[in-house]
C-alpha angles and dihedrals in degrees: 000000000000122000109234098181128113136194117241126208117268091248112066120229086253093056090051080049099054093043095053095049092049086060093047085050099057091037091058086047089057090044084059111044081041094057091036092054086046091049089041090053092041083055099037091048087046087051089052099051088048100051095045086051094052096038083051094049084048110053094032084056091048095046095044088057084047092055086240115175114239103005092171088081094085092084094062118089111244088017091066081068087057091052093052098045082048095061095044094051082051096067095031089058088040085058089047098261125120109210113155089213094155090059097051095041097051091040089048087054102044090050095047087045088051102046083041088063096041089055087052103053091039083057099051098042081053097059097045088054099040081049095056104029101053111109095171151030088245094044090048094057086044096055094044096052087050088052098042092053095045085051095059093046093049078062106044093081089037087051090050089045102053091045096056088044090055092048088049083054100047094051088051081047098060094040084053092053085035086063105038093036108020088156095059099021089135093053102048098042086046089057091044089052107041096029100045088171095056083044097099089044092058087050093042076052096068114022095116090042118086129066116298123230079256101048126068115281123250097244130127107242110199118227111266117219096236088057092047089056085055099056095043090053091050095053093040082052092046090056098038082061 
């Protein structure tokens, strides 16, 4: 009589199935996270383009009512910072107050993008070395924890520097939204700060408010004596009427 059995892998064919499925399911997730990231950085470079074009319209057309040299400046990474500062010493010295705000704010950024490149480079001259250089497994984890803590005190001062940077723009923020909006000042420079993408918004918001170079300042200008004898005498002349 034939024999008509068979013998049959150790792994069923459901088995084969699941774990196939399993793969294809972890395959289709990283589809996934791969195609969200890429959406996320489109918007987010879209974003970007957006917000640089806004912040620039904002702070030429507010220089140009200021009477500001050079406004166009406002489109040029690190002299947007000038612009900014320049506006900012405006209504300070039309308040009376000298503060040379465009110089600090354009010689901060230039420094922090300086010492930003040279950790860069350092790094990456680091890690050509550490890459070339390595013999052994103890002398590679040497070499790597050398250059990760030289890494952290190179930014230690780029770190300090673009903090105080951001607090120096801040404050010209506020006295740019102090002299477009004085009325709402708070609320404009609140949304700026705790909402950073509605920040170029808020400037794009008030970029035709504020005195003009031909208008008035916006400065308090205290009562004179001699003003004050006038008015008296009028009034002493008005009763005596």
């Amino acid at each position: 009589m034939n024999d008509f059995s068979y013998a049959y892998p150790s792994g069923t064919t459901t088995d084969a199935l699941a774990g196939g499925s399993a793969s294809d399911a972890l395959a289709g997730v990283g589809v996934a996270f791969l195609v969200f990231a890429l959406v996320f950085y489109a918007l987010f470079f879209v974003y970007f383009i957006v917000a640089y074009v806004f912040q620039a319209i904002s702070l030429q057309t507010i220089a140009k009512r200021r009477g500001i040299s050079k406004p166009w400046l406002a489109w040029i990474p690190f002299a947007v910072n000038w612009v900014l500062g320049a506006i900012a010493r405006d209504h300070d010295k039309r308040n009376g107050i000298n503060r040379r705000w465009d110089k600090v704010l354009l010689t901060l950024s230039i420094v922090v993008g300086a010492v930003g490149i040279i950790l860069e480079v350092v790094l990456f001259v680091s890690l050509i070395w550490t890459f070339f250089n390595a013999t052994g497994s103890y002398t590679s984890e040497e070499d790597i924890a050398v250059l990760i803590i030289g890494m952290y005190l190179l930014l230690i001062p780029i770190l300090f520097l673009a903090g105080v940077l951001q607090m120096l723009s801040h404050i010209c923020v506020f006295k740019l939204f102090e002299s477009t909006v004085p009325e709402r000042t708070l609320t404009y420079f609140l949304i700026y700060y705790l909402l950073p993408l509605a920040a170029p918004f808020c400037l794009f918001a008030c970029r035709n408010k504020g005195y003009e170079i031909e208008q008035t300042p916006l400065a308090f200008e205290p009562v004179s004596i001699q003003s004050t004898t006038i008015v008296q005498e009028d009034i002493e002349q008005v009763d005596t009427e």
